[in-house]
N, CA, C and O atoms as CSV, one atom per row, in Angstrom:
chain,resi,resn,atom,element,x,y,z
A,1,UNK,N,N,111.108,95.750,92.353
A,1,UNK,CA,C,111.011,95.064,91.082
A,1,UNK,C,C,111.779,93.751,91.163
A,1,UNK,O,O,112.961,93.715,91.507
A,2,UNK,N,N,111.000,92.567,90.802
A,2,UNK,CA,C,112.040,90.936,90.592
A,2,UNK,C,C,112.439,91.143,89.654
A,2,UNK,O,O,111.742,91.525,88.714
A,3,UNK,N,N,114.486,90.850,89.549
A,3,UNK,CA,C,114.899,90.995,88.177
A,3,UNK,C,C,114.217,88.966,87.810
A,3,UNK,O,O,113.603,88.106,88.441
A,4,UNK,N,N,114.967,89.146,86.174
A,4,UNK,CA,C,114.573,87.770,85.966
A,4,UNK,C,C,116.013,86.963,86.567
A,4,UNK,O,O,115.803,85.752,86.643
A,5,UNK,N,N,117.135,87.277,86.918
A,5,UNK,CA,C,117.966,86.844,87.754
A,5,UNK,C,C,117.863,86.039,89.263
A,5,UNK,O,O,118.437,85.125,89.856
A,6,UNK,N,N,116.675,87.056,89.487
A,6,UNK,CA,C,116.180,86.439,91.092
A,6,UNK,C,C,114.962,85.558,91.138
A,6,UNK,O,O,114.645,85.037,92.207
A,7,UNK,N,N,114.166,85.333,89.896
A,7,UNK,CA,C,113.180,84.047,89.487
A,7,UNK,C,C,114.153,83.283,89.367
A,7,UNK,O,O,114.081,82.360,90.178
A,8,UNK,N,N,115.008,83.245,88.742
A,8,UNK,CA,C,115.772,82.029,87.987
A,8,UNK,C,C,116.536,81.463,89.436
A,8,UNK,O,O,116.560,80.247,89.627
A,9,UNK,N,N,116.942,82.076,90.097
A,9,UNK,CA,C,117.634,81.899,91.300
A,9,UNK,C,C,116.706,81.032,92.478
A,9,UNK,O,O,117.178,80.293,93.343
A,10,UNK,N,N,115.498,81.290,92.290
A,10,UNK,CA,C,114.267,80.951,92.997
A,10,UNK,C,C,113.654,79.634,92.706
A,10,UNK,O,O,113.169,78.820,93.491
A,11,UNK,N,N,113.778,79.591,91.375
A,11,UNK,CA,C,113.248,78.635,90.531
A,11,UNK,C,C,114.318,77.316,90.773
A,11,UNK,O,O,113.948,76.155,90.946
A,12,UNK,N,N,115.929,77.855,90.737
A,12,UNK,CA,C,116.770,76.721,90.071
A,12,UNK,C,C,117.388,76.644,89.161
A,12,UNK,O,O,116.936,77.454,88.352
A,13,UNK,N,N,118.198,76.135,88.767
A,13,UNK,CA,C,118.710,76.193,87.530
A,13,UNK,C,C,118.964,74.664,87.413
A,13,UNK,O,O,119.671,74.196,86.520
A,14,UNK,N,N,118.570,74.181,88.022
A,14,UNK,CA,C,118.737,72.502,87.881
A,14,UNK,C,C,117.552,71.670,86.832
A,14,UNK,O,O,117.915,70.852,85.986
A,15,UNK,N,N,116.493,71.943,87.000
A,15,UNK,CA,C,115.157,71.878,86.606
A,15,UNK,C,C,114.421,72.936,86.026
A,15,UNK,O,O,113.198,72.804,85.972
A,16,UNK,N,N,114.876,73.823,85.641
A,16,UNK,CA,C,114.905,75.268,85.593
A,16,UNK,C,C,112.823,74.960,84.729
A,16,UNK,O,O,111.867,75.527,85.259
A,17,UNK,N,N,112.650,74.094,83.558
A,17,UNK,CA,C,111.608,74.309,83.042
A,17,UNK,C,C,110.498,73.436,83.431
A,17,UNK,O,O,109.487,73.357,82.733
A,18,UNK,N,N,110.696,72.557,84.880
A,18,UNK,CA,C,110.001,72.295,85.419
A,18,UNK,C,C,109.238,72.899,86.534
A,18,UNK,O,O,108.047,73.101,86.768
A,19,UNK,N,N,110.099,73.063,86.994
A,19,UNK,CA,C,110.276,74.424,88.068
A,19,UNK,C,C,109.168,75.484,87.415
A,19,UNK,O,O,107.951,75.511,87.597
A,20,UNK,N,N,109.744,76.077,86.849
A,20,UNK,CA,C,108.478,77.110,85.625
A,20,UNK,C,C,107.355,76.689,85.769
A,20,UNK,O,O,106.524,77.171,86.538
A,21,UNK,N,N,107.135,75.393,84.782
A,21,UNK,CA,C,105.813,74.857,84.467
A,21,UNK,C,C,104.766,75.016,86.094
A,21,UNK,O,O,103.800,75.772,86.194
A,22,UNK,N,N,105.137,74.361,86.895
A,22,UNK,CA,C,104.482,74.072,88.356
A,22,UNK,C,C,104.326,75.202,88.920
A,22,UNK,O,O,103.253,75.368,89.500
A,23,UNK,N,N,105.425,76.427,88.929
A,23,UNK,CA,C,104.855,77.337,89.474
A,23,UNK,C,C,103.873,78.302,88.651
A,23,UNK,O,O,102.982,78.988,89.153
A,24,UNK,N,N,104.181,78.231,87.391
A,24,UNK,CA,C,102.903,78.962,86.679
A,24,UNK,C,C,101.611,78.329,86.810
A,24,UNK,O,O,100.670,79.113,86.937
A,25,UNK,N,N,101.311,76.956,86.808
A,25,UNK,CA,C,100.307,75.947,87.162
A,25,UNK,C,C,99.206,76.282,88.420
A,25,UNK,O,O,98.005,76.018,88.484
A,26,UNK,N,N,100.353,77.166,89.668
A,26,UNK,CA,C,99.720,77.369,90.521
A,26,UNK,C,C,99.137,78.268,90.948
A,26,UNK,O,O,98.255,78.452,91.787
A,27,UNK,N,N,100.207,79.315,89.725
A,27,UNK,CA,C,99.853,80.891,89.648
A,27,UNK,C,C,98.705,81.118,88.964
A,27,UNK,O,O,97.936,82.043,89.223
A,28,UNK,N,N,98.543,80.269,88.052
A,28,UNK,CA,C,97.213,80.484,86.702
A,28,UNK,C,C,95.883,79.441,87.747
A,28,UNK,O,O,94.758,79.511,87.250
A,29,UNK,N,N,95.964,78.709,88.838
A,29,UNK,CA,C,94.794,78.197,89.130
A,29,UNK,C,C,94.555,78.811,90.601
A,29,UNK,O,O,93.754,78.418,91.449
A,30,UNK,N,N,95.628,80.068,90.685
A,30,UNK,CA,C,94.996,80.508,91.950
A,30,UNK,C,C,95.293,79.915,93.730
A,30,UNK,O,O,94.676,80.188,94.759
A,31,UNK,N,N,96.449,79.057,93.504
A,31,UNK,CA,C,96.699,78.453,94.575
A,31,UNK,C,C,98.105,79.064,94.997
A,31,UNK,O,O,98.719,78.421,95.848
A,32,UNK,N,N,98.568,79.982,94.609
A,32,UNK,CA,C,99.430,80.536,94.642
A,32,UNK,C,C,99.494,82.090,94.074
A,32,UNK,O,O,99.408,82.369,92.878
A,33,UNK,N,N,99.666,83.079,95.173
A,33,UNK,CA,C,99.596,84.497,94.700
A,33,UNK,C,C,100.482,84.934,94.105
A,33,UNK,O,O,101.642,84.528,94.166
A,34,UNK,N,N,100.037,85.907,93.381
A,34,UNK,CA,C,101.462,86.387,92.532
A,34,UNK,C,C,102.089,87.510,93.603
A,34,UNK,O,O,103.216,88.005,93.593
A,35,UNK,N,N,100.990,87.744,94.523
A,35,UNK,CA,C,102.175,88.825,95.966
A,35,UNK,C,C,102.859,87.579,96.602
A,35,UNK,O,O,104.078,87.743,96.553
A,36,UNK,N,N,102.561,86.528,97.116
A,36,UNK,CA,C,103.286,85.590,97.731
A,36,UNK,C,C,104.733,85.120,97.323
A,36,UNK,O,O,105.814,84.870,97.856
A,37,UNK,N,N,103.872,85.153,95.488
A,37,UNK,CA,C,105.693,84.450,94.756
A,37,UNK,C,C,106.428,85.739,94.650
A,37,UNK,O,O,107.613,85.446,94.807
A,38,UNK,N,N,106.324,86.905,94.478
A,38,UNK,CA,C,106.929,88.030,95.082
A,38,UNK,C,C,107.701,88.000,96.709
A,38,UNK,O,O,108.880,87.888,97.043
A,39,UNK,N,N,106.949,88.093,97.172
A,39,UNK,CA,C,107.895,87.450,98.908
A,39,UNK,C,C,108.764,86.711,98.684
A,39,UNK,O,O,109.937,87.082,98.723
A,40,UNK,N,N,108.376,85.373,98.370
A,40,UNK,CA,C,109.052,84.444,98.177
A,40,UNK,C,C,110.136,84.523,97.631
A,40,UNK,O,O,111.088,83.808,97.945
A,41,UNK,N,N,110.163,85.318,96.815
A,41,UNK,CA,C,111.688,84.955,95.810
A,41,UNK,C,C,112.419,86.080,96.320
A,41,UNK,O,O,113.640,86.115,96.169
A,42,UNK,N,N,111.746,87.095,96.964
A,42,UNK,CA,C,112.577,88.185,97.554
A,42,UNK,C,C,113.382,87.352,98.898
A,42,UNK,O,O,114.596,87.469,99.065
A,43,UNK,N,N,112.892,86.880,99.405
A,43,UNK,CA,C,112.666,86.166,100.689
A,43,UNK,C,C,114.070,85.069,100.595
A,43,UNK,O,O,114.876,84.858,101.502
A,44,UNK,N,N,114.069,84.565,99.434
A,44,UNK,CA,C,115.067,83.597,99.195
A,44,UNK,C,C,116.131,84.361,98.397
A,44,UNK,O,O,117.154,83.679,98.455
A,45,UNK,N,N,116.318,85.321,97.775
A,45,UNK,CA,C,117.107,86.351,97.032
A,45,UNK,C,C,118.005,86.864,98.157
A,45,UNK,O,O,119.222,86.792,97.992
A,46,UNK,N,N,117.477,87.409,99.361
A,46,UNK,CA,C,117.927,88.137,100.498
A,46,UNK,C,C,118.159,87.349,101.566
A,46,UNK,O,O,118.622,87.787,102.619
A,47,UNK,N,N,117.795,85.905,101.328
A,47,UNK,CA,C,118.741,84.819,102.351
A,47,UNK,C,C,119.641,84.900,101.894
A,47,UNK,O,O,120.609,85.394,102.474
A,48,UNK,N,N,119.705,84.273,100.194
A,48,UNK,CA,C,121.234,84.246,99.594
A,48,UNK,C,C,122.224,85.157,100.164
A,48,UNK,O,O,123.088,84.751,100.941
A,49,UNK,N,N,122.114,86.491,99.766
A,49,UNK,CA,C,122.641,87.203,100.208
A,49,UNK,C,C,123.315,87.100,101.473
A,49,UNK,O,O,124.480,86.709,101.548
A,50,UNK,N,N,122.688,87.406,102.383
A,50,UNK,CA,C,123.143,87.125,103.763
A,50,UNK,C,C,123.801,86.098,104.212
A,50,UNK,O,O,124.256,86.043,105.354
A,51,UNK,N,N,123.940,84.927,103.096
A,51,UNK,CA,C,124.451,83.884,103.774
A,51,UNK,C,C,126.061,84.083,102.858
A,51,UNK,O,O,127.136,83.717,103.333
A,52,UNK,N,N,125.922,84.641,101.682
A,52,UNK,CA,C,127.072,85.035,101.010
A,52,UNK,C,C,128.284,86.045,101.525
A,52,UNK,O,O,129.462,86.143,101.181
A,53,UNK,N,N,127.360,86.854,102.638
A,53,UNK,CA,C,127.986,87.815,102.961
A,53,UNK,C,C,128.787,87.227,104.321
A,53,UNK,O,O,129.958,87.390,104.663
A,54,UNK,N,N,127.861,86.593,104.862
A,54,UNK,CA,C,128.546,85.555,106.391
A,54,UNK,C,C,129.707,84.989,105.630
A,54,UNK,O,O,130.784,85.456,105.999
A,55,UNK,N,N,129.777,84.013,104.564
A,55,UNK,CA,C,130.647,83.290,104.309
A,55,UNK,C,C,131.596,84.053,103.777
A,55,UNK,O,O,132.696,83.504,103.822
A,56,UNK,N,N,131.594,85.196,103.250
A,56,UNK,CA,C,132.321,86.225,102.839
A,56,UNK,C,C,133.294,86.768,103.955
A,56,UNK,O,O,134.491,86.943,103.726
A,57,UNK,N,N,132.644,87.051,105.310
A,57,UNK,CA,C,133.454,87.275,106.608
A,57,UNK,C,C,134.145,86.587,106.986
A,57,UNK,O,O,135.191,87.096,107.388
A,58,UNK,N,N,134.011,84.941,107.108
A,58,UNK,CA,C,134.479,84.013,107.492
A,58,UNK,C,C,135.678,83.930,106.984
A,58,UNK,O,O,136.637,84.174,107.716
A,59,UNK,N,N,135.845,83.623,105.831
A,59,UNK,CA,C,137.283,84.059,104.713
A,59,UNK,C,C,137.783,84.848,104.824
A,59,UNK,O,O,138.968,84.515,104.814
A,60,UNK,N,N,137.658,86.213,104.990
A,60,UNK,CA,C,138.209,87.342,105.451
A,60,UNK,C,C,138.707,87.380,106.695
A,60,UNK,O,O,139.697,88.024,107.044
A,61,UNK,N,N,137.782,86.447,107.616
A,61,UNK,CA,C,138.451,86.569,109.036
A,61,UNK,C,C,140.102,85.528,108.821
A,61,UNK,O,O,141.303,85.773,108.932
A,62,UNK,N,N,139.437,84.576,108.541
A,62,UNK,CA,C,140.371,83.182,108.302
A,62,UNK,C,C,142.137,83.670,107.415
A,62,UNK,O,O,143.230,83.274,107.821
A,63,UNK,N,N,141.903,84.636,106.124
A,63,UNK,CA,C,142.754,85.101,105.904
A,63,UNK,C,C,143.685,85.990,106.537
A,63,UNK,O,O,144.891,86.059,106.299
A,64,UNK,N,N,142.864,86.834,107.568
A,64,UNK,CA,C,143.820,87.716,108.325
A,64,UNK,C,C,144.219,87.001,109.630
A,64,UNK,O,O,145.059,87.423,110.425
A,65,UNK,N,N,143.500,85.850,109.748
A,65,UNK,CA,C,144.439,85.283,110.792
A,65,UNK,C,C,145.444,84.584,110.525
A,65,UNK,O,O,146.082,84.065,111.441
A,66,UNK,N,N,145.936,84.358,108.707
A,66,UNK,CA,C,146.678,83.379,108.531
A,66,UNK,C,C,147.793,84.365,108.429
A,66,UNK,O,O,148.875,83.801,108.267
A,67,UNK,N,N,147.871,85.939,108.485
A,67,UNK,CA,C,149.059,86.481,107.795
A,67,UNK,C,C,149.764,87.040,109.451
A,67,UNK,O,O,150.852,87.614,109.496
């Protein structure tokens, strides 16, 4: 299931109702699947992640080398 946390995350929050507009644009004319924008935002949801979690180690490493 996409929460609406992980659209919004996908989307932006910079442009957040432009962003919207264009991807519904592409969703409603068929140039864009609604399984694809599913991937997609999973796809970029679970980079985040992973890159949160690297940088998460890094700090952790960095702190125990400082003590």
């Amino acid at each position: 299931m996409i929460t609406k946390e992980q659209i919004e995350f996908f989307l932006g929050g910079d442009n957040l109702e432009n962003s919207c507009l264009t991807e519904l644009e592409a969703l409603a004319n068929g140039t864009y699947s609604p399984e694809q924008f599913k991937k997609d935002v999973l796809s970029h949801w679970n980079g985040q992640k992973k890159w949160k979690n690297s940088q998460l180690k890094l700090v952790t490493h960095q702190v125990r080398s400082w003590q």
